[in-house]
C-alpha positions as a printed NumPy array, in Angstrom:
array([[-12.263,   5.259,  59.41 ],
       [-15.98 ,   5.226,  60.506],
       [-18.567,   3.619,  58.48 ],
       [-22.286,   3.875,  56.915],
       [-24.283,   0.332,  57.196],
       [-26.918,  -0.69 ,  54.965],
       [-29.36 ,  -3.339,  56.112],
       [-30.463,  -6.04 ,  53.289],
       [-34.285,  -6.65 ,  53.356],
       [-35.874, -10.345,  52.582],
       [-37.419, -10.553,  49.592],
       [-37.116, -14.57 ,  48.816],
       [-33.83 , -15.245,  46.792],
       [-32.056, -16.638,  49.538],
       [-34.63 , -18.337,  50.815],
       [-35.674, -16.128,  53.311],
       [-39.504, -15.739,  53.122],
       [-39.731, -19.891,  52.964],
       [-42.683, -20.767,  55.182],
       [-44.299, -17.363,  55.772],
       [-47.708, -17.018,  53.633],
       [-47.148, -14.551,  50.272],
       [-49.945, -11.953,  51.695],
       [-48.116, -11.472,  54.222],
       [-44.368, -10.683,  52.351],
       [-45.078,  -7.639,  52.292],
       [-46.07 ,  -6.717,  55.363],
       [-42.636,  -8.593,  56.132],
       [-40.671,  -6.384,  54.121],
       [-41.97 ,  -3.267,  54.94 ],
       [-42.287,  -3.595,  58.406],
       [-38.627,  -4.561,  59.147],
       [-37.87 ,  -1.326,  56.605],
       [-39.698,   0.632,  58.98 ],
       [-37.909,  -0.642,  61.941],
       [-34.442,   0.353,  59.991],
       [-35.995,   3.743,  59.042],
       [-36.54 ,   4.183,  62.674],
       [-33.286,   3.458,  64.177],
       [-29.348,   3.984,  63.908],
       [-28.917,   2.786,  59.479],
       [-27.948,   4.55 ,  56.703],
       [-30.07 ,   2.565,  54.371],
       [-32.334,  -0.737,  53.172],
       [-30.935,  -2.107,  50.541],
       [-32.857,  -5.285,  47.672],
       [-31.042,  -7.736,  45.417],
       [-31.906,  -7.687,  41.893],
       [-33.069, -11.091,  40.773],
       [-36.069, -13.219,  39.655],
       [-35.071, -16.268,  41.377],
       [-33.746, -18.443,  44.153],
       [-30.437, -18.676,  44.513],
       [-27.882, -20.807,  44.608],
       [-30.608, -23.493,  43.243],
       [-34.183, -21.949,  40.887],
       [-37.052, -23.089,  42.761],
       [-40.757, -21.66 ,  42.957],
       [-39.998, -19.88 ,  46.393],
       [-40.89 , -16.179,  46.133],
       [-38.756, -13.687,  44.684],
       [-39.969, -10.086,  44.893],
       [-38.61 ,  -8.035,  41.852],
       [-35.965,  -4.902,  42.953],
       [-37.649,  -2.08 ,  41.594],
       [-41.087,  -2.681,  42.602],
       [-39.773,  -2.725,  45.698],
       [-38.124,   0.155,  45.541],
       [-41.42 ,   2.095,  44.266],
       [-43.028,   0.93 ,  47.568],
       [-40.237,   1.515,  49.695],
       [-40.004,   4.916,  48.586],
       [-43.777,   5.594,  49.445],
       [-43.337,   3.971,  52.627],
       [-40.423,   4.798,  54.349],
       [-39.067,   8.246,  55.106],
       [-35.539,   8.507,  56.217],
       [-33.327,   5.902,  55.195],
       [-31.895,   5.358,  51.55 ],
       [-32.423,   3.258,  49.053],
       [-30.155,   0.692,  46.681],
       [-30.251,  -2.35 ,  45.015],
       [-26.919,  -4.566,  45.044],
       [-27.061,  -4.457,  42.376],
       [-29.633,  -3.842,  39.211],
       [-28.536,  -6.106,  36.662],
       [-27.766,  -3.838,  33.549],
       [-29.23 ,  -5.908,  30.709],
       [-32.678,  -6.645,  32.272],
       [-34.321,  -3.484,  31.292],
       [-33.228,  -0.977,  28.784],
       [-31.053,   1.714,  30.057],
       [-33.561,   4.824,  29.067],
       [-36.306,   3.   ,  30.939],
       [-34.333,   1.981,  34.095],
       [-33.085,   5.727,  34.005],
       [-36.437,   6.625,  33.847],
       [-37.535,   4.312,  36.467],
       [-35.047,   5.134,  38.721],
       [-35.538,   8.976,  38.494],
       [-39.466,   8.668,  39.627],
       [-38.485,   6.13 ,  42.425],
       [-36.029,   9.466,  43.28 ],
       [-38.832,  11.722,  42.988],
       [-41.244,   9.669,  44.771],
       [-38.598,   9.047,  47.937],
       [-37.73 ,  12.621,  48.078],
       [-34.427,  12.179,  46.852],
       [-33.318,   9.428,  48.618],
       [-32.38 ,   6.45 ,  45.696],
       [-29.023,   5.122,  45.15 ],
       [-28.422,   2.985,  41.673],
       [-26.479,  -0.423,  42.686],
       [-25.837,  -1.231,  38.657],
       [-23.504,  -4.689,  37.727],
       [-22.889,  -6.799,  34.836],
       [-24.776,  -9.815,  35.86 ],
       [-23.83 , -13.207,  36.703],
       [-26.987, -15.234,  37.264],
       [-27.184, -17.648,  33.68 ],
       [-30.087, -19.712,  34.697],
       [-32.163, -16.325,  35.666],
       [-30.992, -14.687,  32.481],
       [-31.727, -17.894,  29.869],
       [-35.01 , -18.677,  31.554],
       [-36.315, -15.009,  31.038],
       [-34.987, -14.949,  27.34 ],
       [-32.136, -12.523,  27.659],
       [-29.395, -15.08 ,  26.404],
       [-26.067, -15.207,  28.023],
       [-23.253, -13.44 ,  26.141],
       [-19.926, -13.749,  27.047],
       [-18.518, -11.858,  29.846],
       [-17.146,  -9.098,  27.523],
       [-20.203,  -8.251,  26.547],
       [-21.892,  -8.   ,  29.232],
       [-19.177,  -5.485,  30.473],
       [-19.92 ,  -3.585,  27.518],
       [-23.133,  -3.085,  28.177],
       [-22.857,  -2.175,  31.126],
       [-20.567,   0.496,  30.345],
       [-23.002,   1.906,  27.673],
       [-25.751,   1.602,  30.291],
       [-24.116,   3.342,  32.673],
       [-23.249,   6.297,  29.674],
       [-26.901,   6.611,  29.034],
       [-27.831,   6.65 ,  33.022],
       [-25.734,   9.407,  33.268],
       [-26.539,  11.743,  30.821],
       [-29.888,  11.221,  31.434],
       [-29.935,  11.954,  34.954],
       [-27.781,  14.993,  34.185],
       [-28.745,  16.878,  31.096],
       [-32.787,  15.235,  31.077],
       [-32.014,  13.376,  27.615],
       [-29.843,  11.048,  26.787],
       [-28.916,   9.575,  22.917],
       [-26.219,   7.103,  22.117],
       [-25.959,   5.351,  19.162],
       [-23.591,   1.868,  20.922],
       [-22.933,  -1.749,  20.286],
       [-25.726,  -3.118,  22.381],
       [-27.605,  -0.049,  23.318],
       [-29.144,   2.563,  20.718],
       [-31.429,   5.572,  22.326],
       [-32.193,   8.613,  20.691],
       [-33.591,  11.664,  22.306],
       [-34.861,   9.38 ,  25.427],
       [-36.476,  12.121,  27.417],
       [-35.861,  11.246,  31.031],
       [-38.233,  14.086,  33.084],
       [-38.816,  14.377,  36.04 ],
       [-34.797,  14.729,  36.739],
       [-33.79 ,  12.848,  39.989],
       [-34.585,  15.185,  42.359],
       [-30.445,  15.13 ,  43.535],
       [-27.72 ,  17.489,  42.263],
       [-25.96 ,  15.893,  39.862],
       [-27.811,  12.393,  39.494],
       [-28.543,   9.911,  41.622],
       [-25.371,   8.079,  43.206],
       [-24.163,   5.184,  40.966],
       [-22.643,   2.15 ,  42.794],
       [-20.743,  -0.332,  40.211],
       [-20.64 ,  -3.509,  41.586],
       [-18.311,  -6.233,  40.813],
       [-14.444,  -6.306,  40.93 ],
       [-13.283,  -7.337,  37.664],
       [-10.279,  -4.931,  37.461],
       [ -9.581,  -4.487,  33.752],
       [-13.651,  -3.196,  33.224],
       [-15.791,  -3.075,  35.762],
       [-12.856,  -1.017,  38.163],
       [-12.403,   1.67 ,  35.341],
       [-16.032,   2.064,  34.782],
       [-15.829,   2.81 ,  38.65 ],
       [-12.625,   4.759,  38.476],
       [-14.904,   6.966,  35.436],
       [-18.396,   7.284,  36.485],
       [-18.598,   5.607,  40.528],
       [-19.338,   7.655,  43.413],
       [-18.941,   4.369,  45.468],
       [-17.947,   0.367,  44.571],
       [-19.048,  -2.787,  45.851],
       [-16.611,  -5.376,  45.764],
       [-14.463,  -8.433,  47.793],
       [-14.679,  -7.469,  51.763],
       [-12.008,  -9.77 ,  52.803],
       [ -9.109,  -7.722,  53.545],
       [ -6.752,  -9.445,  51.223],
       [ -9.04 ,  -8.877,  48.815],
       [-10.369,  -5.451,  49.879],
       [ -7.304,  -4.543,  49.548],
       [ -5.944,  -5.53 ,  46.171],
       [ -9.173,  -4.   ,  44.426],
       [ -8.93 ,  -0.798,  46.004],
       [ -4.895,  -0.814,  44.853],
       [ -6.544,  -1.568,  41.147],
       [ -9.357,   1.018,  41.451],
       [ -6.599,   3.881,  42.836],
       [ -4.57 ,   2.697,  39.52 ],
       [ -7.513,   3.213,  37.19 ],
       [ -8.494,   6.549,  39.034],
       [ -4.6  ,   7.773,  38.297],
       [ -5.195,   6.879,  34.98 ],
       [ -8.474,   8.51 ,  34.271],
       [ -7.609,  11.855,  36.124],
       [-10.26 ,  10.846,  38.507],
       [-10.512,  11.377,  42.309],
       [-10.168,   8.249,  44.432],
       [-10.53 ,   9.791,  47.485],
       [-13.753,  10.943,  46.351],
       [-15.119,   7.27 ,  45.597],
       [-17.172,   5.124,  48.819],
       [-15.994,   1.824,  48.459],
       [-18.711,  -0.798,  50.178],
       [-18.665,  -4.575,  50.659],
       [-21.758,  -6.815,  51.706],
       [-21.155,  -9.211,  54.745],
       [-23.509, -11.808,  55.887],
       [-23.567, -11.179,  59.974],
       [-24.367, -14.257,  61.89 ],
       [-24.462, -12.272,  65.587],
       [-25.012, -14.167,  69.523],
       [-23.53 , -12.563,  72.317],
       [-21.603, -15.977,  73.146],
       [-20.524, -18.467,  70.551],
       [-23.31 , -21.436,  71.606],
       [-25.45 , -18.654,  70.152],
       [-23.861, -18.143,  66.875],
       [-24.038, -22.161,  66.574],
       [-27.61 , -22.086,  67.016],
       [-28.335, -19.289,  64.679],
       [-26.081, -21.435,  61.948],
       [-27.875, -24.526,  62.925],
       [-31.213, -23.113,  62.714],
       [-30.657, -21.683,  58.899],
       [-28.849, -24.838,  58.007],
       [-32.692, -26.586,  59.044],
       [-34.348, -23.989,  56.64 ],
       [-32.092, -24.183,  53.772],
       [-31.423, -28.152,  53.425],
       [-34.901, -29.103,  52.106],
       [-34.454, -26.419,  49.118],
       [-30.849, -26.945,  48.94 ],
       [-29.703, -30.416,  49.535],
       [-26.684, -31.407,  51.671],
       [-23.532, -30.496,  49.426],
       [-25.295, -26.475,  49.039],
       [-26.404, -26.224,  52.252],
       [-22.916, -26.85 ,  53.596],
       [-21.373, -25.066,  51.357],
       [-23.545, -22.056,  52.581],
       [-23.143, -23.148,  55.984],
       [-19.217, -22.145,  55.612],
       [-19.589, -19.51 ,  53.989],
       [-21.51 , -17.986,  56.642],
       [-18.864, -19.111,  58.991],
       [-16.423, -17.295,  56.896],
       [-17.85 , -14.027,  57.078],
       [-16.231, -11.02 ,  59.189],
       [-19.71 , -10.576,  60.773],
       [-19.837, -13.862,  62.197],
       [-19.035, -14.224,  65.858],
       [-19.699, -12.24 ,  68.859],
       [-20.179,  -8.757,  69.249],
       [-16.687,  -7.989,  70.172],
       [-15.301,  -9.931,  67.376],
       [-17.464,  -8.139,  64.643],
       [-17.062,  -5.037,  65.707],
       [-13.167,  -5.847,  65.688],
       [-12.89 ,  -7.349,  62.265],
       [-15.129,  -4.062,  60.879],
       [-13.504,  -1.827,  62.719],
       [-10.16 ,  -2.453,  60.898],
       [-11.792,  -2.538,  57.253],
       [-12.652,   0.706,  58.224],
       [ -9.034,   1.491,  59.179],
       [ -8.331,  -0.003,  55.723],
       [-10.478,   2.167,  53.928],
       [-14.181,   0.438,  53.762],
       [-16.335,   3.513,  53.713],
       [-19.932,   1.383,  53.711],
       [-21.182,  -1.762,  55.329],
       [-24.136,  -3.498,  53.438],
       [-25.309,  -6.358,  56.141],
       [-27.544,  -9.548,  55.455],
       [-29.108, -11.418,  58.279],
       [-30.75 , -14.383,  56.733],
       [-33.173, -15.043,  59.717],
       [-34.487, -11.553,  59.581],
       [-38.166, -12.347,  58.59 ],
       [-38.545, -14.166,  61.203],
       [-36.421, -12.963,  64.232],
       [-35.148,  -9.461,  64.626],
       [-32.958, -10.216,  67.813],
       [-29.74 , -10.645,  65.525],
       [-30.475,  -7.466,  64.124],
       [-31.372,  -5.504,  67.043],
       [-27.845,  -6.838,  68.705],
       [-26.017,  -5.497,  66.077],
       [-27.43 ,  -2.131,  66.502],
       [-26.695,  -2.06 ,  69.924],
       [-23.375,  -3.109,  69.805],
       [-21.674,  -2.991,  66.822],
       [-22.854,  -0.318,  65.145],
       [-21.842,   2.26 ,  67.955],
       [-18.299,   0.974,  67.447],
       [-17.814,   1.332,  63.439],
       [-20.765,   3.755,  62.483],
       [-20.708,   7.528,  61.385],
       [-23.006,   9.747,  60.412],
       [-25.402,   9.94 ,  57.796],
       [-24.082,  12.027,  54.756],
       [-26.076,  15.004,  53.693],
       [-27.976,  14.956,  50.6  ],
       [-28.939,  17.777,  48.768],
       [-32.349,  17.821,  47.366],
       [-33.308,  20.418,  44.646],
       [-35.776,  22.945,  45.847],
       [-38.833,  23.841,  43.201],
       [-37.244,  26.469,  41.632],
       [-33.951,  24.742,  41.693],
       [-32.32 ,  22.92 ,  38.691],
       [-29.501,  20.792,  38.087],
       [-26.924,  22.838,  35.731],
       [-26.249,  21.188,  32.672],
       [-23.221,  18.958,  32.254],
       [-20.812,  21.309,  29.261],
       [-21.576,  19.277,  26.405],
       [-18.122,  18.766,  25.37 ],
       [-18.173,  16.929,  28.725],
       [-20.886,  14.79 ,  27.467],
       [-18.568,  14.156,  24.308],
       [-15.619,  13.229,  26.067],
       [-17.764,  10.787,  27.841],
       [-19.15 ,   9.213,  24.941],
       [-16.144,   8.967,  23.298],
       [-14.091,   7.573,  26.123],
       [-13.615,   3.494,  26.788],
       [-15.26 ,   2.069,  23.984],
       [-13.051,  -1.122,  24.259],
       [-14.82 ,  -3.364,  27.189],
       [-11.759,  -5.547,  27.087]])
């Protein structure tokens, strides 16, 4: 099975703007979007956080949805996600309305990476609390109820546990049939895989292929369960691709982001990210990459969302990948249906709506 690739941009929570001046971060971002929006990708893709990870520092972070506002103006081709918003940041009617005028504004070309949240240092230090992990799963299936009709019907009212709207009037519309594309993100399989089987037209979860493939055995049991289409659901996974065309050059590319990261991280992080990157399935040499992708596509991985952590600064990684990888596991782009001016979305029945709102109340 052939696959779509996403390209991560830098935007400072991995540490990946450290040492490059902050009027020139954007100039970073955008121009390396523009390189992607010129060549073989699907789309750019921006993590949703306020700050550094795995450590908070005062490093840069650029927030997601600015970005996407300015990405939208300034590219012209390529989609454009988040992996993945974090539901209880914003309220639900606002990110729906948000994300329908960073739709509008790209021409239809936003997709709506939307997760529970795991960050509890980012989420104290702003004020939103912690609660439990049922909780936040709740939310986020509430948030996802009130993206949905919003995107579909223009308006969107729900009267939840954590989330009350009422009459949120969400116009413009997206400017794509049916909504804009939600991607839930996480694996837990009781919740978050359901809320996938229910509302997901693609998931993000585990890329290993143990793993890959025990969550996509969990999501094809929820999607039974539901009366949902499986077949019809992307499933994605996010690799970190350290890339030399012989392995003294993968060393050196490890070496050189182990320099970069050990001042901010200390030893015991650094190496701990250090073997992670190791780990990956896109670390190696061409061949090998392309090998290791090429059977998650065999296994069902439908979309490839890469990080190269040394792509402020040096493209070559990048540009090696497109060459040769990317011929070997790509496909083309999907079509995307944009309304015309006199075109609208129908409205979803609203006994449809009801069934919605009525279904999987219980996050546990």
């Amino acid at each position: 099975m052939a696959m779509q690739a996403g390209l991560f941009l830098p935007q400072g929570w991995r540490f990946d703007l450290v040492g490059i001046p902050t009027q020139d971060h954007w100039s970073t971002i955008s121009s390396l979007a523009q390189h992607v929006d010129a060549g073989p990708w699907s789309s750019v893709w921006v993590y949703d956080h306020f700050h550094t990870t795995p450590v908070p520092s005062e490093e840069a972070t650029h927030e997601a949805w600015t970005l996407m506002a300015a990405l939208a103006a300034s590219t012209s081709r390529v989609r454009l996600g988040q992996m993945c918003t974090c539901m209880a940041y914003r309220n639900p009617a606002y990110l729906a309305k948000v994300a329908a005028t960073v739709d509008v504004i790209s021409g239809g070309r936003t997709e709506m990476g939307i997760g529970a949240g795991w960050y509890e240092h980012e989420w104290r230090a702003y004020g939103y609390g912690f609660p439990r992990a049922g909780e936040r799963l709740a939310m986020l299936r509430e948030g996802v109820e009130i993206l949905s009709q919003a995107w579909r019907l223009g308006v969107a009212s729900l009267d939840g546990e954590h989330y009350q709207v009422d009459g949120a009037i969400v116009r413009p519309l997206p400017l794509q049939e049916g909504g804009i594309p939600l991607w839930i993100a996480g694996g837990g399989e009781k919740v978050t895989l359901r809320i996938a089987a229910q509302y997901a037209r693609y998931t993000n979860f585990d890329g290993s292929p143990e793993g890959f493939a025990h969550k996509s055995e969990i999501l094809a049991e929820h999607c039974r369960e539901l009366g949902t289409d499986f077949d019809a659901i992307t499933r994605s996974a996010n690799y970190n691709v350290t890339i030399g065309a012989t392995q003294a050059e993968v060393d050196e590319r490890l070496r050189v982001l182990e320099e970069r990261l050990l001042p901010h991280l200390g030893r015991e992080k650094t190496d701990e990210s250090i073997r992670g990157a190791r780990s990956s399935l896109a670390c190696g040499t061409p061949e090998q990459i392309a090998e290791r992708l090429s059977a998650m596509g065999e296994a069902g991985l439908g979309y490839g969302i890469f990080y190269f952590p040394e792509a402020a600064y040096d493209r070559s990684g990048i540009e090696l990948f497109e060459r040769e990888v990317l011929p070997h596991v790509g496909a083309p782009e999907l079509e995307l249906h944009v309304l015309e001016d006199d075109e609208t979305i129908p409205p979803r029945p609203e006994e449809e709506i009801a069934d919605v709102l009525r279904s999987e109340r219980d996050p546990r």
